[in-house]
N, C-alpha and C positions, 0 to 999 in steps of 0.2 A: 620446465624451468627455462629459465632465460636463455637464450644464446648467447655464448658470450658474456654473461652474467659480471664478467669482471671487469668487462670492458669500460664502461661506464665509470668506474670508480678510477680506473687510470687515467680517462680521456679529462676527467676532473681536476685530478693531479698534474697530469702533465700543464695543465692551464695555468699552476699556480709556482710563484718562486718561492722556492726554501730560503727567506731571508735570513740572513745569520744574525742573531740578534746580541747587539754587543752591550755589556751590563755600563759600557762607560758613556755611552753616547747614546744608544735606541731607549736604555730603560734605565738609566742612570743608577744602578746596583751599587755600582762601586766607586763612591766618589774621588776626588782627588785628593781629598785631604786623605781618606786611606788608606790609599795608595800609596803617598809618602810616607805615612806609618809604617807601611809591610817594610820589613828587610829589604836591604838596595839588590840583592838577587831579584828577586820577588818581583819589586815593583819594574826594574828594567824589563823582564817578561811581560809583565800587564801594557808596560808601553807598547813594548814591542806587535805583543797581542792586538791590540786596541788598533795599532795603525795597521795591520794587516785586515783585520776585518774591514775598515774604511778604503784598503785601497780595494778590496772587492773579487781578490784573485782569487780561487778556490785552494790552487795547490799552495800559496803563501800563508792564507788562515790556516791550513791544515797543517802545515809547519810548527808555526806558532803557536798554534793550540795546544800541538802535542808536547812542546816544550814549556809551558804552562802548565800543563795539568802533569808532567813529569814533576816538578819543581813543587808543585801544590801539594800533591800525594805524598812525597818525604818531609814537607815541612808539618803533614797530617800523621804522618809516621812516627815522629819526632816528637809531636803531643799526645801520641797513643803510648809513645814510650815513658812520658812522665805520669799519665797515669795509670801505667804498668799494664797496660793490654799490650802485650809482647806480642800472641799472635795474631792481631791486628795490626799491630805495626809493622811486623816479618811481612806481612802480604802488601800492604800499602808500600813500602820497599820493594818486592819485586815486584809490583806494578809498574810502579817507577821507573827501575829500570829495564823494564820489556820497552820502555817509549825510550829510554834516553841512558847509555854506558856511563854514570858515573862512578868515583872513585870516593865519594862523600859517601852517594846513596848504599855504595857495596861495602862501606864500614860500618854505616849505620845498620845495615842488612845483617853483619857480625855480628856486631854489639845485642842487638836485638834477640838474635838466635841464642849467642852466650848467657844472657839476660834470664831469656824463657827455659833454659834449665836451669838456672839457679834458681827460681823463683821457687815461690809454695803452691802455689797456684797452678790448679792441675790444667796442662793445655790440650787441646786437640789433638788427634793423632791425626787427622785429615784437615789439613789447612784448607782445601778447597769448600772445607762447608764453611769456614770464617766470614765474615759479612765486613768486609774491612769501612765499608760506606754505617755500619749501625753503630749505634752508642754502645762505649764500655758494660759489663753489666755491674750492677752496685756492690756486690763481691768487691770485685776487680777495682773500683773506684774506694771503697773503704781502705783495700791495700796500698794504695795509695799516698796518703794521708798529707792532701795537698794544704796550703792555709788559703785562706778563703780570699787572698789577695790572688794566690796563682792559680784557683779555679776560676775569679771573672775573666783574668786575664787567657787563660786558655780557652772557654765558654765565646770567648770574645771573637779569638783565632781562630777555633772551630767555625765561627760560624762566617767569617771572611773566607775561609778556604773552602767550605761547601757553595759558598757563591762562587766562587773563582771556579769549580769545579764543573759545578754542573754547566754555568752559563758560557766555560772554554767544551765541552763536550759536546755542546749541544752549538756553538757554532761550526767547531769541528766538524760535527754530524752535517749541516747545513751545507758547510762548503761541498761535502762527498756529494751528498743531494743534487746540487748547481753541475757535479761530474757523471749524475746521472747511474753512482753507484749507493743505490736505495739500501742495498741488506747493511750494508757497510755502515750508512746513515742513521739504518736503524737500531743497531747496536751500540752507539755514540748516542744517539738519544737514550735509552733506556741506561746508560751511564747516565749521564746530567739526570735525569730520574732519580736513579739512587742516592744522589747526593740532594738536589735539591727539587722536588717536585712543583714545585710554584715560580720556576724562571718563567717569565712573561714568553707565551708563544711557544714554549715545549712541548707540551701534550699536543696541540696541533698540529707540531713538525712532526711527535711520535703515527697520530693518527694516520696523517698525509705520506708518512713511508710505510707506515702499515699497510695499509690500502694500495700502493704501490709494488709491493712484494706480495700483494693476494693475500694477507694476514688479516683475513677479518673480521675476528675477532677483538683482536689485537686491536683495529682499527676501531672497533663500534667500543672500545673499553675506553679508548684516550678522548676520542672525541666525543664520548658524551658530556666528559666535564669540560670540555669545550665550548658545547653547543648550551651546557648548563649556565656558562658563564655568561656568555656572549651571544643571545637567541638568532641575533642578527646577522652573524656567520653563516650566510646561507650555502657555500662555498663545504665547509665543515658539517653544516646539517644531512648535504645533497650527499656525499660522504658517508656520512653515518649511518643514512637511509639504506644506502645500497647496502652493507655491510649488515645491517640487519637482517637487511632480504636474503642475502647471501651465505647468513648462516641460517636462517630459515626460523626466526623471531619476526614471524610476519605481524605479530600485532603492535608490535612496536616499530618494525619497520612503519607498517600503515600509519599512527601516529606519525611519526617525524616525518612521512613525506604532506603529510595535510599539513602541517606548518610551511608547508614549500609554497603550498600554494600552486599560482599560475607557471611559477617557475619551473613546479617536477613536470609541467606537461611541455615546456620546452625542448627536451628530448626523449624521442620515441620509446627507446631501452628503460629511460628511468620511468617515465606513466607507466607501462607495463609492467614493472616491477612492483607501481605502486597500485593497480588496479589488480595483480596478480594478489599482493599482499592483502586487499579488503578483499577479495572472493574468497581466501582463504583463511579469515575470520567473522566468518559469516556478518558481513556487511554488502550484501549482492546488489541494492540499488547505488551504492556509490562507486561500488565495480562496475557496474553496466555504465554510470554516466560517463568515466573515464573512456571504458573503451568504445564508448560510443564517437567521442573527440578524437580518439585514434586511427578510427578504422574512415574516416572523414578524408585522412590524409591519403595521400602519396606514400605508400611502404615498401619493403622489399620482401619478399615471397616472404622468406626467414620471420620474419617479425609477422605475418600477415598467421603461418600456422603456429607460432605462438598465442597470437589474441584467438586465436580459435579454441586451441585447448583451455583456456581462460572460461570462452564463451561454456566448453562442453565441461568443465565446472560445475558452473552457474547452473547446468540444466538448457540451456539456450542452445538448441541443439540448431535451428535454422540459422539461425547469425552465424553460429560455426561454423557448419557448410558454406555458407555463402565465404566466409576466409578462408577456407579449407580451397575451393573452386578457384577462386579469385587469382591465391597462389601458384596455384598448377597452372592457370592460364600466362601467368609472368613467366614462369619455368615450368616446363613441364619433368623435367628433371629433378625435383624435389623429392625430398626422400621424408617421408612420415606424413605430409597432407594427404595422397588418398586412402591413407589407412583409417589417420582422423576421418576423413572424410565420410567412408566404410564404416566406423564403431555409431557418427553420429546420424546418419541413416538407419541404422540397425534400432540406435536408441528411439528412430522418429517411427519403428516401425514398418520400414520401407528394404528388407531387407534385399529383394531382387535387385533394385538399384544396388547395393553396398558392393553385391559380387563383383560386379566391374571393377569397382576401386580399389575394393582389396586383390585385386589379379594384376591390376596396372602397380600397385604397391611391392607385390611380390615379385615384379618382372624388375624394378629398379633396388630391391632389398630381398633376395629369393630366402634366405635363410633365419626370417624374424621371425620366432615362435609363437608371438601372439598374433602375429599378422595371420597368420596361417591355422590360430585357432579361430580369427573372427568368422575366414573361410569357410571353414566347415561349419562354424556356427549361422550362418548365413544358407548356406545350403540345406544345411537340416531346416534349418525354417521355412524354404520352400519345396522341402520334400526332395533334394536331389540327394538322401539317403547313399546311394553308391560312391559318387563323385565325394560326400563330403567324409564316409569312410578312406577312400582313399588318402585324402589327404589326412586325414587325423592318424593312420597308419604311420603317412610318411613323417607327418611331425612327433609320432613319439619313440618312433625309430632315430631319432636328430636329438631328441631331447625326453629322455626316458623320467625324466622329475615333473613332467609338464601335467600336475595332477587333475585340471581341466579337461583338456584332453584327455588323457586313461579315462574321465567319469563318462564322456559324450560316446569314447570309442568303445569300452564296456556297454553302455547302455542301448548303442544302435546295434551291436553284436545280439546281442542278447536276444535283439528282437527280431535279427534274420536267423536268429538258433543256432547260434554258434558259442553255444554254452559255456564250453572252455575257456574260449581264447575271451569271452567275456568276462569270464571270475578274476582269469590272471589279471584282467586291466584295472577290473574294479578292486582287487586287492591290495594294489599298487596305488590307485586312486586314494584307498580309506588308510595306507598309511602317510600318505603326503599332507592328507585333509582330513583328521581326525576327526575334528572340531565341527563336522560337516553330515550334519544328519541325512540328506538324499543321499548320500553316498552307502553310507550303514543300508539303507533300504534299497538301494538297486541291487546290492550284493547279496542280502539277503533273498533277494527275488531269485536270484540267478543262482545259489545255493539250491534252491528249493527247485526249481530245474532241476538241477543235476542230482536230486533225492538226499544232499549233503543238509538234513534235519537238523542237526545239534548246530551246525555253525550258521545258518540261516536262522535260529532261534535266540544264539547268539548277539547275532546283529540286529537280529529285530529288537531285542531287549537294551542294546547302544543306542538305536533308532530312538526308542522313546526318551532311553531315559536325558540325550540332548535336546530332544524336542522337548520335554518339561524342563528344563534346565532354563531353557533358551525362550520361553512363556513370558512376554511382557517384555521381555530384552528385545533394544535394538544392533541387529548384526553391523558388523561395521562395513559401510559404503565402500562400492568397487572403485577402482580406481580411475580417474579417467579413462576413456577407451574402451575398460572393458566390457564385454556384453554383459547383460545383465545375470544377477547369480543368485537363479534361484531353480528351484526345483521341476525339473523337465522331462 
């Protein structure tokens, strides 16, 4: 996976400002004739509002806002109370005043409560699941029984106060962003959400703190209707891309970075990500043309044993070495190239070479359990039987799960006659790796050694019956790195 995988999506973010976007001025929401309609409360706030986002302070909008959307939520409480959603309005009142002490909102808060048990209308016993931002439900609005003058006119107010709402939350949000407090940011944006999901530039302020808080999901969910709206948002795309990669929806990530274009190959982390993402949906010539543009450049070790495992992927097992080398020549202190290095030697065949690498591997990382099973599986291939028992001894004495090893260390046991100590590994072996027909047959081999009939008859009779099972089935592919796994 990438290094740093996140990084990219921050270095994106940090590039870009959280403009606050005010419905009076940036996207004219709210005009001024409406605003002399709202109640003289009201509208003094929206002034108020309106000049603080112009003068461009963070901590001044943040003021304002939150005196805004105090003031907004009770006058929504107020029209939840005439059409008797009590415990909607109770919660939109103490929303209220969590932002702002007043003496209005904490009668209306009264009234409300006193209201909700008189009522017929059975309430929630947990206010916290109340959705004070949804609509009454029709019950509750038949109880009502408003006349159809004081439903436009409330219809009306609802829907000036869900603008007022979402697009004071969402610059709220915006100012915290300019302070460099993201989580803060991102939960003012998903307010302005709940109230109005279509303020112009929301979803991309959500996306842009998502991705800054490593949320990315969160991140690839806002801005896709982002990048749906607006293709040309390459900013928001580059964004998305990563965030796809990053939760590992590589076929989509690889789509949205081919819309980048020459652009995704502007920085190293993001082509990798997206050459990672086509190797990983089986598209291997347009992963190879990327990393071919990559590896072109000037890298740093880090990145260089990344396009390697990429390469050992693909099956490109000399390209890989050659980045596996490369890297260790910049740093010799790298930890994981000659390991890669070691598996894709093994893979090219060339096992005597691997031993080194995987020795210089083990001397910068002594305790890595696959490292130390490539070892021995290297050794056994050139016949150094002793040395590569040792080692598979010492690694399943470290790591008694490492069902690999138990199969290799049973099986070279078995054939210098050490019968025993052979069964216990491969018994160990057959229950880590069921599903794994050599394993059934080496044990059965090594039963029948020790004259143990019925349980070497046994496993012979598991032997087959995964081997027809398993007829015409493809096993599923080792992972990179590993040596190959097959019957030995």
């Amino acid at each position: 996976m990438l290094t740093g995988q996140f990084s990219v999506a921050c270095t994106l973010v940090a590039l870009m400002l959280f403009v606050p976007r005010s419905p009076f001025v940036e996207i004219g929401r709210t005009a001024p004739a409406e605003i002399n309609a709202a109640p003289l409360e009201l509208k003094h706030r929206l002034e108020a509002q309106r000049a603080a986002v112009q003068s461009a302070k963070p901590q001044t909008i943040i003021e304002a806002s939150g005196k805004l959307v105090a003031l907004a939520l009770r006058q929504m409480g107020d029209w939840r109370m005439q059409q008797k959603a009590y415990a909607q309005a109770i919660e939109l009142y103490r929303n209220s005043l969590l932002l702002e002490d007043s003496p209005e909102t904490r009668a209306a808060l009264a009234a409300g409560e006193e209201r909700a048990k008189q009522g017929r209308e059975a309430q929630p016993t947990n206010l916290d699941s109340v959705d004070p931002a949804a609509a009454p439900s029709t019950s509750v609005l038949k109880s009502a029984k408003l006349t159809p003058a004081e439903l436009q006119r409330g219809k009306l107010q609802e829907k000036r106060l869900r603008q007022i709402l979402s697009t004071s939350y969402n610059d709220w949000g915006a100012a915290e962003a300019r302070q460099q407090k993201y989580l803060q940011a991102l939960l003012h944006f998903h307010e302005a959400e709940r109230w109005s999901a279509s303020t112009p530039g929301l979803m991309r302020n959500i996306g842009l703190a998502a991705a800054k808080v490593g949320d990315n999901v969160e991140a690839a969910r806002a801005l896709k209707v982002v990048v749906k709206h607006d293709p040309k948002d390459k900013v928001s795309a580059a964004i998305l891309a990563i965030s796809l990669f990053a939760t590992e929806r590589y076929a989509n990530a690889a789509q949205v970075f081919g819309t980048l274009g020459d652009a995704a190959m502007t920085d190293p982390d993001m082509a990798y990500a997206w050459a990672f993402s086509l190797a990983h949906t089986n598209q291997p010539k347009q992963a190879r043309a990327i990393l071919e543009k990559l590896t072109s450049r000037q890298l740093p070790p880090e990145m260089l044993v990344s396009i390697g495992e990429v390469y050992n992927n693909l099956g490109e097992y000399e390209q890989a070495l050659a980045c596996f080398r490369k890297a260790v020549q910049q740093d010799p202190s790298i930890k994981r190239a000659h390991d890669d290095a070691g598996s894709a030697l093994i893979r090219l065949d060339r096992p005597a070479e691997a031993i080194p690498e995987l020795q210089a591997e083990l001397k910068l990382n002594p305790d890595e359990p696959d490292t130390q099973y490539r070892l021995a599986y290297a050794l056994l291939q050139t016949s150094q039987e002793d040395q590569a028992i040792i080692v598979l001894r010492t690694l399943v004495a470290a790591h008694p799960n490492h069902a690999r090893a138990r199969y290799d260390l049973g099986k070279e046991l078995l054939e210098t006659g050490k019968t025993e100590e052979a069964i216990q590994n491969l018994e160990v072996a057959a229950k880590l790796a069921p599903e794994r027909a050599y394993v059934h047959y080496q044990l059965q081999s090594a039963y029948r050694k020790a004259e143990r009939t019925s349980d070497a008859d046994r496993e012979l009779q598991l032997y087959r019956q995964i081997k027809e099972r398993d007829r015409g089935r493809t096993l599923p592919q080792t992972e990179a790195g590993d040596v190959p796994d097959v019957d030995r």
